[in-house]
C-alpha positions in Angstrom: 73.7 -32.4 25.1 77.4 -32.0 26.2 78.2 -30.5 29.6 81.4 -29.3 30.5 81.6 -27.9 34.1 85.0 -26.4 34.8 86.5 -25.6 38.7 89.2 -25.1 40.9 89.7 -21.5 39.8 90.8 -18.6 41.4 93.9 -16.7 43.3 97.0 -17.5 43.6 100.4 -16.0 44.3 103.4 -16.1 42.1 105.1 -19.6 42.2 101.8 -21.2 43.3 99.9 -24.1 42.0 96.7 -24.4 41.3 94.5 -27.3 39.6 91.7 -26.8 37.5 89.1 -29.8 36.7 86.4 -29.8 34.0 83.6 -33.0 34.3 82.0 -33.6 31.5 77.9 -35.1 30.9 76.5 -36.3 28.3 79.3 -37.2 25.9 81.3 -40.6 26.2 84.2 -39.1 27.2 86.9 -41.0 26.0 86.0 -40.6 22.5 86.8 -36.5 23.4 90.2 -34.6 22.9 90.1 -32.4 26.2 92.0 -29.4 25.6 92.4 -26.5 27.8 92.4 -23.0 26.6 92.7 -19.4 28.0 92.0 -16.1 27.5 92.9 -12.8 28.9 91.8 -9.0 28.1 93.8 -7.7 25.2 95.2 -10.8 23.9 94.4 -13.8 21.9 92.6 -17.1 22.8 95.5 -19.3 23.9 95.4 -23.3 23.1 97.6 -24.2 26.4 97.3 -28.1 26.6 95.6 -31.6 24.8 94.9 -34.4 25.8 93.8 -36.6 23.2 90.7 -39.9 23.7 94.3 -41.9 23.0 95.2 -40.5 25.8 98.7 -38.7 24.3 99.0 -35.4 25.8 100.4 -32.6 23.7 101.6 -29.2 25.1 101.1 -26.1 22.4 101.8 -23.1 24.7 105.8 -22.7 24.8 105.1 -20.3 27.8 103.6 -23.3 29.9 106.0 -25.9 29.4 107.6 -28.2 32.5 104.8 -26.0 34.7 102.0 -27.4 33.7 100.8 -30.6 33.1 96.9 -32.2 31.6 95.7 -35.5 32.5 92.5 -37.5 32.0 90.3 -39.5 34.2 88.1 -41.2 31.9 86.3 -43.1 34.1 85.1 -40.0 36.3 84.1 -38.0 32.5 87.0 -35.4 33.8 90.2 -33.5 32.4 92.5 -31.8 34.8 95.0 -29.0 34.6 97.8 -28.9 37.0 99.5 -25.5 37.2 102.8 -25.3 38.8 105.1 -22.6 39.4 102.2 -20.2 38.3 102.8 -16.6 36.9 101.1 -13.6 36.9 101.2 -13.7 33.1 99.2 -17.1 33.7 96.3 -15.2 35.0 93.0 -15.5 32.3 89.7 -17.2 32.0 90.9 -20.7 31.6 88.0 -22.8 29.5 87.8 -26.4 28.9 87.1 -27.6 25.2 86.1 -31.1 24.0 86.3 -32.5 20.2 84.5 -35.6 19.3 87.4 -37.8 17.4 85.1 -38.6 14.7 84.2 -35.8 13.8 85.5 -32.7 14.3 82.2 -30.7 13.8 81.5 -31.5 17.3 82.8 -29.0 19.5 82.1 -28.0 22.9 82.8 -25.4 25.5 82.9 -25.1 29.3 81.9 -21.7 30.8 85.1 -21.2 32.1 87.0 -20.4 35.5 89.2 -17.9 36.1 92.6 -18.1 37.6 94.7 -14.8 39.1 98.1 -14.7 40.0 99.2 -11.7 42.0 100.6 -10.7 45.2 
């Protein structure tokens, strides 16, 4: 069974950084796109950042880009998001996803961390 254990959540000011990891069990990990996603009350789930088993990263939120950056450890099973210059529009429930690259049936969550930014 895949595991995905996210952390490094939790408050921030405006202009901030904060970075998130999310270790992974169970899976061989570099066979995984590691995506990052977030969610806040009243809006939409939010695709924010890939990074795919080839080890491209591709950044889908417009709102995120040259703040944030995803990397890959694959020899530690983990995915990490770096959050720069951080927002108060940034602040959601930020959840780790994983999609085998074989098949893309096989899709797994993380339970999710959240990340405020206020003063």
């Amino acid at each position: 069974q895949v595991q995905l254990v996210e952390s490094g959540g939790g408050w921030v000011q405006p202009g901030g950084s904060l970075g998130l990891s999310c270790e992974a069990s169970g899976c061989t990990f570099s066979s995984y796109d590691m995506s990052w996603y977030r969610h806040s009350p009243g809006k939409e789930r939010e695709l924010v950042e890939t990074s795919t088993s080839a080890g491209g990263g591709s950044n889908y939120a417009d709102s995120v880009k040259g703040r944030f950056t995803i990397s890959r450890d694959n020899a530690k099973n983990t995915v990490y998001l770096q959050m720069n210059s951080l927002k108060p529009e940034d602040t959601a429930q930020y959840y780790c996803n994983a999609v085998y690259k074989w098949s893309r049936s096989y899709v797994y969550w993380g339970q999710g961390t959240q990340v405020t930014v206020s003063s």
